[in-house]
N, C-alpha and C positions, 0 to 999 in steps of 0.2 A: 180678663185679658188685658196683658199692658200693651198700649195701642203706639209707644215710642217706637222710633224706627233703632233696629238692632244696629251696634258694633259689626263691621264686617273687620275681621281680622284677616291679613296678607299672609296665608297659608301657601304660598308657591315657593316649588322644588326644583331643584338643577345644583347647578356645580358654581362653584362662585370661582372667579378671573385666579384668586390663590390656588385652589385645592388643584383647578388645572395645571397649572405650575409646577406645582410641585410635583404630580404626576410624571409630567413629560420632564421632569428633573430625577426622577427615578427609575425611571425607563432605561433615558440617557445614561446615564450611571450604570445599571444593569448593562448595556447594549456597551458600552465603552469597555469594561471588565470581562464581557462573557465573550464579545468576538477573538480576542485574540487567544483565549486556552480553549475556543471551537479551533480555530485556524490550527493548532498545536497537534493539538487531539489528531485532527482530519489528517496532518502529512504524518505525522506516530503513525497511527494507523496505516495509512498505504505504504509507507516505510516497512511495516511490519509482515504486509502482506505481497508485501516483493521478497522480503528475505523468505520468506516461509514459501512462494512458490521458486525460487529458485535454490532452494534444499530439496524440496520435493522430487524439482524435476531431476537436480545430481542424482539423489536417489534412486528415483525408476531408472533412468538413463542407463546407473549402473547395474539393476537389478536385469534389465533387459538385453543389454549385454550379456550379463554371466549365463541367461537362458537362451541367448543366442533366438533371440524374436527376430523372428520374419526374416530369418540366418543371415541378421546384420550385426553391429557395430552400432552402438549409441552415443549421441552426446548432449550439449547444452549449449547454449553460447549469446553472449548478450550482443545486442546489435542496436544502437541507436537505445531507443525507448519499447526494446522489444524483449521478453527470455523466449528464446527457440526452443525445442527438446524435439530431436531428430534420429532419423535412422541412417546411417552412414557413416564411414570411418573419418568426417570432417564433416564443416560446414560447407564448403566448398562442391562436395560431391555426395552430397545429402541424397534424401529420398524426396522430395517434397509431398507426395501423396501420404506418409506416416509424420507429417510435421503437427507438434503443438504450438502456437502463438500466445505470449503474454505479454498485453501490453502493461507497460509500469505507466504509474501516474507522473504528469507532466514535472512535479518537482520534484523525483529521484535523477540523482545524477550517479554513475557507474564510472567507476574505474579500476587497476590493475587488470585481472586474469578476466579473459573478453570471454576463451573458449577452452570448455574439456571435452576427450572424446573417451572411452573407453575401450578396452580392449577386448574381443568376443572372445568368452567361457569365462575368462580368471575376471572381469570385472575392472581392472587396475587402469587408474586413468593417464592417459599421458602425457600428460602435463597435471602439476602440480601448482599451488598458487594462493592465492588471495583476492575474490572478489569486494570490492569496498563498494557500498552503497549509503549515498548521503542525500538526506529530505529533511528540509525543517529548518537544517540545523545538526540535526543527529545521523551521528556515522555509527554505522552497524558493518562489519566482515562476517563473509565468509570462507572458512579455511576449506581446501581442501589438500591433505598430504599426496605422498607416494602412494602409498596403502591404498586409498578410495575410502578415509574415515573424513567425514565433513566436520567443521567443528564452529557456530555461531553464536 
């Protein structure tokens, strides 16, 4: 047995003052590139899902007219940060107990055509128009003709 005292060799583990750095330099990096096409993404998206419910709701509105539901009159109409879908020959003199509420998310801004209403049996809206909806940055329409053909 050799009775000299051992080498103790400085086997300790961790992250050295660099490798942390550059870490939180590629994080940063990541987090600088990826927040704004999330930011993008997320008004896309609820842009997307405003135009898509206020097609929809053209749609029933008119489909529920032509069946003459609950023997009204349907319509739709934006108000503020809301899409209505109502029974009545106006918003004005709606039903309130058959009302749908949708709110839009806070950065869609709405302009031109506010309200349609339909006409009970033929479907046909009266009024014709152009809904414009802008989020983001990006402007989406919605047509709707004479006819009751919506077009986005």
């Amino acid at each position: 047995m050799d009775s000299s005292p051992s080498l103790k060799t400085n086997n300790t583990q961790g992250f050295t003052l660099i490798e942390m750095v550059l870490v939180v330099g590629i994080i940063s990096i990541i987090a600088v590139i990826g927040i704004p096409i999330y930011y993008n993404l997320q008004s896309s998206d609820g842009l997307d899902v405003t135009v898509n419910t206020l097609v929809q709701d053209l749609y029933q509105a008119q489909i529920f007219s032509r069946n003459e539901e609950d023997n009204s009159a349907w319509g739709v109409t934006i108000v503020g940060q809301t899409i209505i879908f109502y029974s009545g020959t106006s918003y004005a003199t709606r039903n309130t107990s058959n009302e749908s509420v949708f709110t839009t998310p806070v950065n869609i801004a709405t302009s031109g055509l506010s309200e349609v209403d339909f006409s009970k049996l033929y479907g046909l809206p009266l009024s014709s128009g152009t809904f414009t909806l802008i989020g983001g940055g990006i402007t989406r329409t919605v047509i709707i003709n004479s006819e009751g053909m919506v077009d986005y």
